[in-house]
MDTraj code that builds the backbone (N, CA, C; nanometers):
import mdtraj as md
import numpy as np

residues = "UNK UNK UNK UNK UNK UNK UNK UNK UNK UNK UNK UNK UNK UNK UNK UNK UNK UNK UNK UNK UNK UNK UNK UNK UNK UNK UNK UNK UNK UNK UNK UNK UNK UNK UNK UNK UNK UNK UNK UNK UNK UNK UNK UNK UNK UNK UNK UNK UNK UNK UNK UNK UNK UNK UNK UNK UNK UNK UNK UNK UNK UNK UNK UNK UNK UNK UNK UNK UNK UNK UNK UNK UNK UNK UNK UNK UNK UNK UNK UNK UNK UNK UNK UNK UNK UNK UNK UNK UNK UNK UNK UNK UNK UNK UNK UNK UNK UNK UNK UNK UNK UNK UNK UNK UNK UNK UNK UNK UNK UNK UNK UNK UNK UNK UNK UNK UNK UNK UNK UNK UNK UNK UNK UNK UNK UNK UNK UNK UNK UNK UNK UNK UNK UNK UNK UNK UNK UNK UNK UNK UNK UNK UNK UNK UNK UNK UNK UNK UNK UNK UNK UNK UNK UNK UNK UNK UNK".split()
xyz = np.array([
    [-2.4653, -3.0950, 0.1760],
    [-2.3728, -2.9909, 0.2153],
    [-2.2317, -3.0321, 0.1715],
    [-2.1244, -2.9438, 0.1099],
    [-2.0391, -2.9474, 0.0743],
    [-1.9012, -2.9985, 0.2052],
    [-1.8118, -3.0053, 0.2067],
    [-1.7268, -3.0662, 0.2291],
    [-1.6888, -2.8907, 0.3692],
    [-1.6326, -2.7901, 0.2706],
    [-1.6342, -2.6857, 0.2875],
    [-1.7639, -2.5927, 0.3339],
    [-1.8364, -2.5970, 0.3246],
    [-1.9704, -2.5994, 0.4105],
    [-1.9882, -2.6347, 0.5588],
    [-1.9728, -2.7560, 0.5119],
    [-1.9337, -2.8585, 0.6965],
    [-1.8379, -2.8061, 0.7727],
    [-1.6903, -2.7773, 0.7096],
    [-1.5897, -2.6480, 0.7925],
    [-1.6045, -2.5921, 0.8383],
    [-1.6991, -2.5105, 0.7791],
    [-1.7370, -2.3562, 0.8231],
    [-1.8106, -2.3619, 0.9455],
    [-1.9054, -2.4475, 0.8981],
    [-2.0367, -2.4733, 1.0029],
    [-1.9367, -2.5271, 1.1180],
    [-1.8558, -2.6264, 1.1418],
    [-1.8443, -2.6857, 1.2383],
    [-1.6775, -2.6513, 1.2948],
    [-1.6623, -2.4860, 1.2558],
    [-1.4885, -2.4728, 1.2732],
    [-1.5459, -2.4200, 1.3926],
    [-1.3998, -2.4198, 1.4543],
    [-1.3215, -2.3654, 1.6146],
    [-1.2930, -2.2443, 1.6211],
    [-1.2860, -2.2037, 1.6870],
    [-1.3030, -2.0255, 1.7206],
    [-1.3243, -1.9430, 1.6124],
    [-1.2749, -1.7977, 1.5866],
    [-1.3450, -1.7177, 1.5124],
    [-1.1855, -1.6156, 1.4838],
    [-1.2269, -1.5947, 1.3547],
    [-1.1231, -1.4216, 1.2994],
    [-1.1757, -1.3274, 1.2259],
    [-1.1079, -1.2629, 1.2612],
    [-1.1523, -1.1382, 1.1693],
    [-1.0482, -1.0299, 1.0935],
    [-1.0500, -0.9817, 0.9795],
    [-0.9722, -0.9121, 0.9089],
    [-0.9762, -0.7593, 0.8836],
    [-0.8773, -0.6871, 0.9419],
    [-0.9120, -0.5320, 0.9023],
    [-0.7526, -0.4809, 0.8355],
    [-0.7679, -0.3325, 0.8226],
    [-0.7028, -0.2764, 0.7282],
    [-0.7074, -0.1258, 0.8286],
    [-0.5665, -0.1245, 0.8605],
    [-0.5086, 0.0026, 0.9232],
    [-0.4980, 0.1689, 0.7925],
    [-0.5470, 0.2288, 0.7840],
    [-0.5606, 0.3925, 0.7403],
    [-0.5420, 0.2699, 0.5929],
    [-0.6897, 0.2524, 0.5385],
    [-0.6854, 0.1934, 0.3909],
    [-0.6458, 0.2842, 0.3301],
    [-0.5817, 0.2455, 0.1781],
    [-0.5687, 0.3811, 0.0643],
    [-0.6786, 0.4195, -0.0217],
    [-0.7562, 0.2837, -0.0235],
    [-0.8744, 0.3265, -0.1230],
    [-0.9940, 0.2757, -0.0773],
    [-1.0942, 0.3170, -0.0948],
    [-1.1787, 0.2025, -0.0369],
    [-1.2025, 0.0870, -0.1297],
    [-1.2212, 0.0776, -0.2691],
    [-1.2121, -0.0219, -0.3237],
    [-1.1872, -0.1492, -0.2263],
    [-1.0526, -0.1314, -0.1956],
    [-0.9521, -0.2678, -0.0829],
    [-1.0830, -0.2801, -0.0032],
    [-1.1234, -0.2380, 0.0620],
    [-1.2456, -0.2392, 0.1534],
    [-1.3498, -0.3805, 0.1157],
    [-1.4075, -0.2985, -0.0169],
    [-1.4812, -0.3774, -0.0754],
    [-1.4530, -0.5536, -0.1136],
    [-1.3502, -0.5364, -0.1824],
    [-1.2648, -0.6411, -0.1663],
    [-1.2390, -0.7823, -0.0884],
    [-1.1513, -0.6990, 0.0441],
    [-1.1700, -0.7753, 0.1557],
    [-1.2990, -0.7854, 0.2118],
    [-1.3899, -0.7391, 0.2053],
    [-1.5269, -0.7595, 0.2632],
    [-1.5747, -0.9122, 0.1889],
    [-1.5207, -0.8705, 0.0868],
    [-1.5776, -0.9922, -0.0329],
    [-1.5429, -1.1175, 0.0326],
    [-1.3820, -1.1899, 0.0310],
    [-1.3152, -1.2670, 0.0637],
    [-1.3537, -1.2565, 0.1836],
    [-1.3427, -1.1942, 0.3194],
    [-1.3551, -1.2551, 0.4405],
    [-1.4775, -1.3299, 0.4914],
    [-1.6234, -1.3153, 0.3737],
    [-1.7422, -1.3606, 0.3964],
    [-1.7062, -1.5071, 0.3250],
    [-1.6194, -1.5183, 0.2100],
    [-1.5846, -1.6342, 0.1435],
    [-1.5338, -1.6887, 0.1940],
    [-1.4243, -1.6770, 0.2473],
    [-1.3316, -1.7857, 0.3539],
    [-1.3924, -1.7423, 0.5017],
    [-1.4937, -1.7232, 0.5327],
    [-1.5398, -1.7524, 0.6553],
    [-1.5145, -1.6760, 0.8203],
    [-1.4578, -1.5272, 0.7563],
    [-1.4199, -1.4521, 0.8501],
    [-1.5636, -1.4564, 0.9584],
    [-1.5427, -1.4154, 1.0829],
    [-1.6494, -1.4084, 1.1389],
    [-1.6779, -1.2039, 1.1440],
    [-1.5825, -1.1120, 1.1026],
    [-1.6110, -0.9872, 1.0913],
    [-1.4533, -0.9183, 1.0604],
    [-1.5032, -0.8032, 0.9595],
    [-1.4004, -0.7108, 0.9405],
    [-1.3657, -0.5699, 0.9977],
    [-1.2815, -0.5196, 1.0202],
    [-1.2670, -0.3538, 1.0394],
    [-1.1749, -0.2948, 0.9641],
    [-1.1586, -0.1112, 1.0001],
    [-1.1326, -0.0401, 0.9575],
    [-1.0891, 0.0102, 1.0177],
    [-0.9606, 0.0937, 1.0227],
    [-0.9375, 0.1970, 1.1191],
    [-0.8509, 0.2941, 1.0892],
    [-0.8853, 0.4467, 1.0947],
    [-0.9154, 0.5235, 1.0753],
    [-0.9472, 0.5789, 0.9366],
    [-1.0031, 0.5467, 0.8178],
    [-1.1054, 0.5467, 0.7374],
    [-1.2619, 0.4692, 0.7578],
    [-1.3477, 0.5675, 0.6620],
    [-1.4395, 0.4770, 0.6860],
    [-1.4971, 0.4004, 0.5120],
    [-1.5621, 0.3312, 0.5268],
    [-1.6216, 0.2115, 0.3832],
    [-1.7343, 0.2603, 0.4062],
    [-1.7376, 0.3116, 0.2260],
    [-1.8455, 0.2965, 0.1196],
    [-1.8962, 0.2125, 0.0274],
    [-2.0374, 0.1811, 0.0175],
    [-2.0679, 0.0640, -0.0691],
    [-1.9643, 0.0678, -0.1723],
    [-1.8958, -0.0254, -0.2587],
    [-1.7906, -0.0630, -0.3974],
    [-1.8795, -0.1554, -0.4648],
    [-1.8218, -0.0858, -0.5910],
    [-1.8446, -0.2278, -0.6774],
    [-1.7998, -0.3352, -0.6569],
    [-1.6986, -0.3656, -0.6100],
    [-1.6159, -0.4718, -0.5602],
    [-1.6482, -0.5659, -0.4718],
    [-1.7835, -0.5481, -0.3772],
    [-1.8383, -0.6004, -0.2705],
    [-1.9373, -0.6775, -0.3857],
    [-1.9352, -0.7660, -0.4782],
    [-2.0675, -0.8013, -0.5817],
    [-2.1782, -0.9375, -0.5299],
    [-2.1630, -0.9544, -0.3632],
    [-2.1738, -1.0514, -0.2720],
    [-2.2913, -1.0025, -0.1943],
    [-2.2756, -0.8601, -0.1559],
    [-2.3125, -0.7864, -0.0823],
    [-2.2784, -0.8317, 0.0581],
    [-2.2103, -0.8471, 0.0914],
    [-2.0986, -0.8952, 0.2020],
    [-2.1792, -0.8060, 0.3162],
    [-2.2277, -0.6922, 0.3393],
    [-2.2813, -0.6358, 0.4411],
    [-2.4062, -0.6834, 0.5164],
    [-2.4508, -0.7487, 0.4150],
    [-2.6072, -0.8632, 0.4661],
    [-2.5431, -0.9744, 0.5515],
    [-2.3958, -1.0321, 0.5407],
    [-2.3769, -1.1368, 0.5688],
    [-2.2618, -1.1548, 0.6937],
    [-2.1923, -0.9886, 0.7300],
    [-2.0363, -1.0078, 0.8237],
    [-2.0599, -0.8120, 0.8283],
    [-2.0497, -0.8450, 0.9794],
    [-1.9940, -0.7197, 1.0321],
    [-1.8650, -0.6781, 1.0069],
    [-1.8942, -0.4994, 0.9520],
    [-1.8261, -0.4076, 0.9688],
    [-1.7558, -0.3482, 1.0444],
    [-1.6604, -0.3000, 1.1746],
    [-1.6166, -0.2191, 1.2441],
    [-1.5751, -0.0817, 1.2198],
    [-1.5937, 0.0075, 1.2507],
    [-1.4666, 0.1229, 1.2151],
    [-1.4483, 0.1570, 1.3415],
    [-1.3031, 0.2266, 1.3359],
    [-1.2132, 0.2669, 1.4378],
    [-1.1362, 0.3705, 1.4131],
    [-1.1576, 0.4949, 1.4776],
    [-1.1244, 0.6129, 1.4423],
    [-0.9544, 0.5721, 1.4865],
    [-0.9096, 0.5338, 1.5879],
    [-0.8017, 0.5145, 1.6354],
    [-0.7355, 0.3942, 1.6681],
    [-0.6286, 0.3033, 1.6546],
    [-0.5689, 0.2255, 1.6574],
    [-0.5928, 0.1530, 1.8348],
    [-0.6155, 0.2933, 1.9240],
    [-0.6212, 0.2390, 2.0552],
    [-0.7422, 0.2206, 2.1118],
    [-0.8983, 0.3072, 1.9919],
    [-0.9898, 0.2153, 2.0259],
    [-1.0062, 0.0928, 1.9808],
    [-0.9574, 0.0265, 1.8704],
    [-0.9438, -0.0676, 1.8010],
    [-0.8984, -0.1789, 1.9267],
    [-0.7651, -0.1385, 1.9595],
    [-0.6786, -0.2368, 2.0793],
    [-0.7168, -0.2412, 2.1538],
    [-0.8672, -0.1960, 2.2450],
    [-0.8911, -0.1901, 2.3531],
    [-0.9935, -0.3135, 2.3254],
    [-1.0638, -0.3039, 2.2061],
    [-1.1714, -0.4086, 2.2091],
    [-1.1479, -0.5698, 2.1470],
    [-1.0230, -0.5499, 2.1620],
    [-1.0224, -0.7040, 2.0497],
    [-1.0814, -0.8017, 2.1736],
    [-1.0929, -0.9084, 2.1760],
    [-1.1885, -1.0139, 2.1746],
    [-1.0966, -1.0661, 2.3103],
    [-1.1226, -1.0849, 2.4020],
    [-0.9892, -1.1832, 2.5306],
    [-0.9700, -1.3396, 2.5058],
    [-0.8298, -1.2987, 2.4749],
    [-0.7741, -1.4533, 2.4472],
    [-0.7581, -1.5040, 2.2903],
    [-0.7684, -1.3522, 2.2068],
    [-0.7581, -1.3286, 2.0750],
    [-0.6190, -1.3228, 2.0370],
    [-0.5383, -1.3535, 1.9605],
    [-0.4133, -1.3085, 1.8945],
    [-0.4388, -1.1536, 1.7682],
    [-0.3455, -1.0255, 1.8020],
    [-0.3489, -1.0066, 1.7206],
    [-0.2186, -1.0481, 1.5977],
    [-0.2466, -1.0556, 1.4818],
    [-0.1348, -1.0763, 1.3753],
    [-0.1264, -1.0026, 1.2837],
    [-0.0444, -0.9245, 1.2936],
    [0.0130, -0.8184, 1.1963],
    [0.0418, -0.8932, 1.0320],
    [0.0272, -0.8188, 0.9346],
    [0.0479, -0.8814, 0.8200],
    [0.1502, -0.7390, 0.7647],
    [0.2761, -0.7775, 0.7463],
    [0.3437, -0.6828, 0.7001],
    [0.4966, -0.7559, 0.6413],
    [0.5541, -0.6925, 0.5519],
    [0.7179, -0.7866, 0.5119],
    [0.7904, -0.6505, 0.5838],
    [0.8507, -0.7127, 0.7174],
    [0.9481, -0.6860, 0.8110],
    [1.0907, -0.7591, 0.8171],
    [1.1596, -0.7396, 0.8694],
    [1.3225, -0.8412, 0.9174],
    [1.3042, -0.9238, 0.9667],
    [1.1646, -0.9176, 1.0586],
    [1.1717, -0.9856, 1.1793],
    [1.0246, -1.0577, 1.1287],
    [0.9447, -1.0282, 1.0659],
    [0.8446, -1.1143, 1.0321],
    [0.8681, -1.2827, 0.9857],
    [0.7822, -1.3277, 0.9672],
    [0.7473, -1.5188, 0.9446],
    [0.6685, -1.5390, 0.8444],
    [0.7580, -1.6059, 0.7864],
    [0.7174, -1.6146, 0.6002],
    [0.5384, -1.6957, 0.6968],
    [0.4770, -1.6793, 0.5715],
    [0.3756, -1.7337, 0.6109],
    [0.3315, -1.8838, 0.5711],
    [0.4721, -1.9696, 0.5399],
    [0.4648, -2.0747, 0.4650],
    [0.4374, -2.1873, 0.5572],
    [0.5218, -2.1371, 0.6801],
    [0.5023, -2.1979, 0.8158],
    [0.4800, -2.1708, 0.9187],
    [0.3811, -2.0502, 0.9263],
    [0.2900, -2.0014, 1.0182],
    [0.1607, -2.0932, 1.0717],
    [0.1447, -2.1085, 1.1896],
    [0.0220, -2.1695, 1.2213],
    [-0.0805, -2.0536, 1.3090],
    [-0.1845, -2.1232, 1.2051],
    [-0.2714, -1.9778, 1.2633],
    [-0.3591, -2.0532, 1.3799],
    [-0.3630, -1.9290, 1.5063],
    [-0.4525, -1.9414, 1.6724],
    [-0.5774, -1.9692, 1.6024],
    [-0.6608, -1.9975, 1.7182],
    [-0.7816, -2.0867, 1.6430],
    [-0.8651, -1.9561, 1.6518],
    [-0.8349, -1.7933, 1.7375],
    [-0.8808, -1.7190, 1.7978],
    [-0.7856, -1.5971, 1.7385],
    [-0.8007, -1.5522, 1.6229],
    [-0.6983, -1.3961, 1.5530],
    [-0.7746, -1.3118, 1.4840],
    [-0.6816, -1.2041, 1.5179],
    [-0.7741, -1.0432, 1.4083],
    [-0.6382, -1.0158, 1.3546],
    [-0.6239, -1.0234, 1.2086],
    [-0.5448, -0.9664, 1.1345],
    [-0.5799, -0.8638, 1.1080],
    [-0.4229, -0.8102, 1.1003],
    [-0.4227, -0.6440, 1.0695],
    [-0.3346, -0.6342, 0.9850],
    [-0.3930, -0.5604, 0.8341],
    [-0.2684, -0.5150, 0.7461],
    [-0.2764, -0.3483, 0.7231],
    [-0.1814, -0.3220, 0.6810],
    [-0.1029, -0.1879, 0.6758],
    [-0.1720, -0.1373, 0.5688],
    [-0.1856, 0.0400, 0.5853],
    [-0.1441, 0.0743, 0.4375],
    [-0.0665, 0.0509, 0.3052],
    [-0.0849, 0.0443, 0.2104],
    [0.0066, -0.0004, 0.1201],
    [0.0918, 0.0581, 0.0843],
    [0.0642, 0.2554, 0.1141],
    [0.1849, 0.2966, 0.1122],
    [0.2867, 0.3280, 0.2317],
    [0.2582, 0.2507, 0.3427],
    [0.3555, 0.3008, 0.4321],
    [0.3392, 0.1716, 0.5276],
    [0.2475, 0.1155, 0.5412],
    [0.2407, -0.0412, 0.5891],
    [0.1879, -0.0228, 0.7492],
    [0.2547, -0.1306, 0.8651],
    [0.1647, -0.0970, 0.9881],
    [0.3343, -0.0153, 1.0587],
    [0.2600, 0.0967, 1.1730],
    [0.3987, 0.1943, 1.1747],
    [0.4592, 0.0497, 1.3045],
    [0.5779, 0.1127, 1.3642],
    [0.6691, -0.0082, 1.4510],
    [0.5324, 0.0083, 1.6023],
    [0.5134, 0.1055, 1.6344],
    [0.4199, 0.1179, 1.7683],
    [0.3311, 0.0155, 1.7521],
    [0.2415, -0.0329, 1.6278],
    [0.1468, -0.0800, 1.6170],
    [0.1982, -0.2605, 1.6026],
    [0.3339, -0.2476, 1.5099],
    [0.3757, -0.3804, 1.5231],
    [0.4264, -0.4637, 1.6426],
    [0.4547, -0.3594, 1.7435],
    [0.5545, -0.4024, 1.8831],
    [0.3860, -0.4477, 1.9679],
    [0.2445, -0.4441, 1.9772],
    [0.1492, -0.4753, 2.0061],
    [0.1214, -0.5991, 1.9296],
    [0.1822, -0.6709, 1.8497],
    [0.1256, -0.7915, 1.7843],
    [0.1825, -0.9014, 1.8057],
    [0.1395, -1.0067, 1.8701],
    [0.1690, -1.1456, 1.9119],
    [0.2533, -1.1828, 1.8244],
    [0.1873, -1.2107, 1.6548],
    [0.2889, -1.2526, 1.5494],
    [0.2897, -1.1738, 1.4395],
    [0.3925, -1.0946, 1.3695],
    [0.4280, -1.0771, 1.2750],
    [0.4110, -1.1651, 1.1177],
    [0.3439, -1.1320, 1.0366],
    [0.4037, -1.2630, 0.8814],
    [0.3426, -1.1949, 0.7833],
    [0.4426, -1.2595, 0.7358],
    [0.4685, -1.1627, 0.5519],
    [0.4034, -1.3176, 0.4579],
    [0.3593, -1.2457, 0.3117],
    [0.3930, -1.2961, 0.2219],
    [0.4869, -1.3144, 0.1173],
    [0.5781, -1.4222, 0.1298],
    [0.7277, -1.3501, -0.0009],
    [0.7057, -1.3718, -0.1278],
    [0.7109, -1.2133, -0.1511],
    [0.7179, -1.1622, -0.2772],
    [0.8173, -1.0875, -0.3249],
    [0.8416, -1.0561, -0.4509],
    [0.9356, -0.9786, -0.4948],
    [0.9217, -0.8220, -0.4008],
    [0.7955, -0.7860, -0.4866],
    [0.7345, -0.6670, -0.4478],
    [0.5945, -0.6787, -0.3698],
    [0.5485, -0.5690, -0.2927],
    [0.4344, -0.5562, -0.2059],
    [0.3033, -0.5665, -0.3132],
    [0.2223, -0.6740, -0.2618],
    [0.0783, -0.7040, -0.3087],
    [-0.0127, -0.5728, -0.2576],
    [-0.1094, -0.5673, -0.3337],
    [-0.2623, -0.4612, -0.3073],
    [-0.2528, -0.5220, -0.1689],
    [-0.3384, -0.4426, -0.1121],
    [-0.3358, -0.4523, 0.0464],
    [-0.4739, -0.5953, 0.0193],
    [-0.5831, -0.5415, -0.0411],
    [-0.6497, -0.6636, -0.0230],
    [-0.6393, -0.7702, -0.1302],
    [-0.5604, -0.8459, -0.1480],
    [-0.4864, -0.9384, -0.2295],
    [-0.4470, -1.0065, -0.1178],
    [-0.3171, -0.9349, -0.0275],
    [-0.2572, -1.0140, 0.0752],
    [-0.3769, -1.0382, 0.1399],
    [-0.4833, -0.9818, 0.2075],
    [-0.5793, -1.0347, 0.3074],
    [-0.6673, -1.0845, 0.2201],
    [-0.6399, -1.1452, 0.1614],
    [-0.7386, -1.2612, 0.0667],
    [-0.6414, -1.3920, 0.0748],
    [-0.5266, -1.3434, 0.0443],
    [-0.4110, -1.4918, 0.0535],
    [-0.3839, -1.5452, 0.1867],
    [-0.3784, -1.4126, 0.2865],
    [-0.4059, -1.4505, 0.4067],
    [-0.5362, -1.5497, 0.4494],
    [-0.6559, -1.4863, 0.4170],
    [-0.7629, -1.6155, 0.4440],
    [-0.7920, -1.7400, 0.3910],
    [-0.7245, -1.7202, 0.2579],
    [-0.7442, -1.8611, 0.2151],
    [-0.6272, -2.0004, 0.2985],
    [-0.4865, -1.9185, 0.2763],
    [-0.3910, -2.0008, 0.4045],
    [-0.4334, -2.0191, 0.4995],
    [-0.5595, -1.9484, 0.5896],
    [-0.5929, -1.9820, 0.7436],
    [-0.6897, -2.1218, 0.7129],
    [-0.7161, -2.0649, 0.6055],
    [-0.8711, -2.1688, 0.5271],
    [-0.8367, -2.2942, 0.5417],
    [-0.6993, -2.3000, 0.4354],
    [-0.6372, -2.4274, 0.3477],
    [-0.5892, -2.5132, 0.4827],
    [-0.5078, -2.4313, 0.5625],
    [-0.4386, -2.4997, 0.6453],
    [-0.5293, -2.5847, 0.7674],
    [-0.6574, -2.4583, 0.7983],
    [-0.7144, -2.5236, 0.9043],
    [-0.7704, -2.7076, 0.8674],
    [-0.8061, -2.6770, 0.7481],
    [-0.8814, -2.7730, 0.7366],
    [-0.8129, -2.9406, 0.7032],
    [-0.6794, -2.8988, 0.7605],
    [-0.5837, -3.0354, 0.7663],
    [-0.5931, -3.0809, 0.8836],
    [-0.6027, -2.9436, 1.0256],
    [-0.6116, -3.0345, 1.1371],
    [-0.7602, -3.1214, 1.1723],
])
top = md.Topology()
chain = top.add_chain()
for i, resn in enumerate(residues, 1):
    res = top.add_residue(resn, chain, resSeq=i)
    for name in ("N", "CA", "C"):
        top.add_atom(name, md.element.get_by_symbol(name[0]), res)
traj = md.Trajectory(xyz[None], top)
């Protein structure tokens, strides 16, 4: 067994990655891909729903639950107790993610790409953090860079 193998198998709590009113489903596919790769324990959706993509070439659905969520407040009602949620958005007030430490226990949430997560939804999130960039990444790009940083970092402590 690999090094990264042994991580997985033997990491500390659990996350999961979703995507607030996606633009395409493609992103879907995508992040489905990466969150089975870096070890998400499940993804959601909320308020769209995911269709098989080419982009899923893993078949990621054999391997990590799906969610959908018609509404943001069924979504918030079920997160996990004693979960962080963490918004992924470039705000004023957000935290580069260079020196973010991620809860051993989080559900990231990123925004649409064209309009991002609205302030109601951000004023509900424990932590705020961006990636700095010039300009805004594909929505599932950032939640791929996002898991690999939870990845990279965990595996120092």
């Amino acid at each position: 067994m690999t090094q990264y193998q042994k991580s997985v198998v033997n990491k500390r709590g659990y996350f999961g990655i979703g995507i607030y009113h996606t633009k395409t489903k493609t992103n879907i596919g995508t992040l489905w891909r990466s969150a089975k790769i870096f070890g998400a324990s499940f993804i959601f959706t909320i308020g769209k729903r995911y269709k098989s993509q080419s982009s899923d070439t893993i078949r990621a659905p054999r391997h990590i639950p799906l969610f959908h969520y018609s509404a943001f407040d069924d979504f918030y009602k079920g997160i996990p107790y004693n979960c962080k949620l963490i918004g992924i958005e470039q705000t004023e007030n957000s935290k580069n993610i260079v020196n973010f430490v991620h809860p051993e226990r989080a559900v990231y949430l990123l925004g649409a790409e064209d309009y991002g997560l609205p302030p109601t939804i951000l004023d509900k999130c424990q932590s705020v953090i961006h990636i700095e960039t010039p300009l805004c990444l594909n929505v599932s790009v950032a939640g791929s860079i996002i898991l690999f940083d939870r990845q990279t970092k965990n595996r120092r402590r």
